[in-house]
N, C-alpha and C positions, 0 to 999 in steps of 0.2 A: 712445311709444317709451321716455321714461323710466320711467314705469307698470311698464312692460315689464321693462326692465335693473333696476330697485331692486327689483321681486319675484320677478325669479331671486336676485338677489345674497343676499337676505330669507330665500328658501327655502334657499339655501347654509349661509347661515350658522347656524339653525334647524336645520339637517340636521347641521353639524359641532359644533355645541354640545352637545349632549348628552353626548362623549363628552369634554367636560374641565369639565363644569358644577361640579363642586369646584373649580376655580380662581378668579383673577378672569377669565382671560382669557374661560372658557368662558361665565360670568355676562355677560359686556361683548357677546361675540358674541351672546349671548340675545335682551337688550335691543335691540343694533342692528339683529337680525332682524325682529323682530317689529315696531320704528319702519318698517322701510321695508314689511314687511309691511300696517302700514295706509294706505301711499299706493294700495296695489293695493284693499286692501277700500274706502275715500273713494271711488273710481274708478271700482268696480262699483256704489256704495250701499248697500254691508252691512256698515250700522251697528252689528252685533251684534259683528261681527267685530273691529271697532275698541274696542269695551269690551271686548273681553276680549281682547285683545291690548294696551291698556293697564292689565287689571290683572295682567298678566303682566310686565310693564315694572316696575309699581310692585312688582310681588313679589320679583322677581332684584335690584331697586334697594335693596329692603331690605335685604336682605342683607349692602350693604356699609356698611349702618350698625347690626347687629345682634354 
């Protein structure tokens, strides 16, 4: 059930980032998305998914130190 709720919430927010990704706010929703995003791929065992949803974490993270 949680599985559940944090990869709608994941895909929510994925889904509304894009369209303020210049911000920080857009960058922050990025990041939070795609963290909860890997509770759902851990979940299923797709591992592939969780590297590249954390290097999409560490890409938007950069940002706010570039």
């Amino acid at each position: 059930m949680l599985v559940n709720l944090s990869a709608w919430i994941g895909t929510a927010l994925m889904g509304a980032a894009p369209f303020l990704i210049d911000s920080t706010t857009g960058k922050v929703m990025a990041i939070l998305g795609l963290a909860l995003l890997c509770l759902q791929a851990y979940d299923k065992k797709c591992y592939n998914l969780i590297i590249l949803n954390l290097i999409g974490i560490f890409g938007y993270a950069s940002h706010f130190y570039l």
